[in-house]
C-alpha positions in Angstrom: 21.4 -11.6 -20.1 18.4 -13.8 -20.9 15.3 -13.1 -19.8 14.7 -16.4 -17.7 18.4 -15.6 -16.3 17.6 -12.6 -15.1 13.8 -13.7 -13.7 15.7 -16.7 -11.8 18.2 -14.0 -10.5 15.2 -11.1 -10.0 13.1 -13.8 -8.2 16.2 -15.1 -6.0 17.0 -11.9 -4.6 13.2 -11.5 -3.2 13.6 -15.0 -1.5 16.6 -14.5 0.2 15.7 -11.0 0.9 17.4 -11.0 3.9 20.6 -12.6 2.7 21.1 -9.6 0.6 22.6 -6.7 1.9 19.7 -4.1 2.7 21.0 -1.3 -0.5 19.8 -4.6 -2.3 16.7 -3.8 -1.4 15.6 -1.0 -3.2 14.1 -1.5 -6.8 17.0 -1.9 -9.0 17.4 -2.2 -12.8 17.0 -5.9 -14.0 20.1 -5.9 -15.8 22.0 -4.6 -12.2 20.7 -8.1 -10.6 23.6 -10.5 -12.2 26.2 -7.9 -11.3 24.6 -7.9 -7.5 24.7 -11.5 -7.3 28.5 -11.5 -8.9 29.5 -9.0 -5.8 27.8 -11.1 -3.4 29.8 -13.2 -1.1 30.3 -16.9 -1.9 28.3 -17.5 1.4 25.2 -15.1 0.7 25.3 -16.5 -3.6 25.5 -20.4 -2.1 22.5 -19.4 0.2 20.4 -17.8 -2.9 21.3 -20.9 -4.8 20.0 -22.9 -2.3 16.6 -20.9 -1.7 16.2 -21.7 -5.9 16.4 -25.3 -5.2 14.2 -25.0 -2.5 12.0 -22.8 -5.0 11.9 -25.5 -7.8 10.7 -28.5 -5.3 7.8 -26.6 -4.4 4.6 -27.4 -6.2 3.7 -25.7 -9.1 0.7 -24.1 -6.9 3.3 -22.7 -3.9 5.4 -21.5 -6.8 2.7 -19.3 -8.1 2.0 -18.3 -4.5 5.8 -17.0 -4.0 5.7 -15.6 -7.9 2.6 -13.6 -6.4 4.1 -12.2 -3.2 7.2 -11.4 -5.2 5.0 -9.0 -7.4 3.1 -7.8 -4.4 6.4 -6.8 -2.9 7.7 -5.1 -6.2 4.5 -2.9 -5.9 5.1 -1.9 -2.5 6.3 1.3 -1.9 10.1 2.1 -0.9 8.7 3.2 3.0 6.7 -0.1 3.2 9.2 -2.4 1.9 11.4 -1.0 4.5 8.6 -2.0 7.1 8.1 -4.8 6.1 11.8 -6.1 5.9 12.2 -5.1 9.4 9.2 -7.2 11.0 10.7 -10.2 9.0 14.0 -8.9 11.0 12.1 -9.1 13.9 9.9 -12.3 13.1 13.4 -14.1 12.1 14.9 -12.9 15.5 12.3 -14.8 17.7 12.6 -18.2 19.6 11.4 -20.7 17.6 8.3 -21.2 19.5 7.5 -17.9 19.4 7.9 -18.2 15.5 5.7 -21.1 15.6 2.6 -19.2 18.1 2.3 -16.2 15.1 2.2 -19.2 12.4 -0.5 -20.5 14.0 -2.3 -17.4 14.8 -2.3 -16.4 11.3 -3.2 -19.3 10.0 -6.1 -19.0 12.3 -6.9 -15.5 11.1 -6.9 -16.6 7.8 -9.0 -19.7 8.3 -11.9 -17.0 9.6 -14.7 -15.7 7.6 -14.1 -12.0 5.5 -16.3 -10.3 7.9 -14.8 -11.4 11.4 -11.5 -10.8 9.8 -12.5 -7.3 9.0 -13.6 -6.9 12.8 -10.3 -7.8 14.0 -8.7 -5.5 11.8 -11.4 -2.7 13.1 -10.6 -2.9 16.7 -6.7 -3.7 16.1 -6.6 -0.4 14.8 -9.0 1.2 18.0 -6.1 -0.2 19.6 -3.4 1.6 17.7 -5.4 4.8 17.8 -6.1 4.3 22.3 -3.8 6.0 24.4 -1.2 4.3 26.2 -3.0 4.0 29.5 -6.1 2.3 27.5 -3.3 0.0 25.3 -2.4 -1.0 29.1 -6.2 -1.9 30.3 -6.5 -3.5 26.9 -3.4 -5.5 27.1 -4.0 -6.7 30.6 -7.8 -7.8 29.8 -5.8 -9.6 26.9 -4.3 -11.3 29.4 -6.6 -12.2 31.6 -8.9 -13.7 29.2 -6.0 -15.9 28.1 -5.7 -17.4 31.7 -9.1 -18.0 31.7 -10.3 -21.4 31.4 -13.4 -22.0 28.3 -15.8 -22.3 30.8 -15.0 -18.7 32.8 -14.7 -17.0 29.2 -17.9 -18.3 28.7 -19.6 -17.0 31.8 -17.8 -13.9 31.1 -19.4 -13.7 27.6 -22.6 -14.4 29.2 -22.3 -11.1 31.9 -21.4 -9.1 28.6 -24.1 -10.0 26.5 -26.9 -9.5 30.0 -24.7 -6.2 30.7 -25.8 -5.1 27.2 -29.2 -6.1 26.9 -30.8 -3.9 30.8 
């Protein structure tokens, strides 16, 4: 197999990831990946073939970005590949809208500067590490500052910061 066949096959089981059956998954030898896609069914290889279509009209600058993620993924370990594959599972398994809100709230995230991004982080994990009755008070402020209006978060910022500063 040539090596360009067998990158065009590597990199089409990573974007159809999902397509392939999950022992497809683990790390296999490069020269295993024809032989995968030959035991695939017509359905899943038609699938693949489209996803490489859809590969080669990207831009040469989103191609790099998939080529990257593909290696990132390669260098994940076997227990975080498996977490990983099962929030896309879980991702692909929302309403469209839903889909949609976590687009935009990561692009969000990434649009902010290192250091607030690096405070989220920070007190999502506080979060992981409260216990479940202080997840519940969390979640339920969460929610109650999301039915505020700007101006009543902004008074509510205000008590904060005088709170803090007697």
């Amino acid at each position: 197999m040539t090596p360009v066949r067998r990158g065009t096959l590597v990199l089409l089981a990573a974007l159809g990831l999902l397509s392939v059956p999950q022992a497809a998954l683990a790390q296999p030898a490069p020269d295993d990946a024809a032989a995968r896609f030959q035991s695939l069914p017509e359905e899943q290889k038609e699938a693949l073939r489209q996803r490489l279509r859809d590969f080669k009209a990207l831009p040469p600058e989103e191609q790099a970005r998939v080529r990257e993620n593909l290696k990132r993924w390669q260098a994940l370990p076997p227990e975080e590949r498996a977490r990983v594959a099962q929030n896309l599972r879980a991702f692909q398994s929302l309403p469209p809208e839903a889909q949609e809100q976590l687009r935009a709230a990561a692009r969000n995230f990434r649009e902010l500067p290192a250091t607030r991004q690096a405070e989220v982080r920070r007190r999502y994990q506080e979060f992981l590490k409260a216990n479940p009755d202080q997840q519940q008070q969390l979640i339920k402020n969460l929610k109650r500052w999301r039915s505020m209006t700007r101006e009543e978060r902004e008074e509510m910022r205000e008590r904060l910061r005088e709170r803090r500063h007697r």
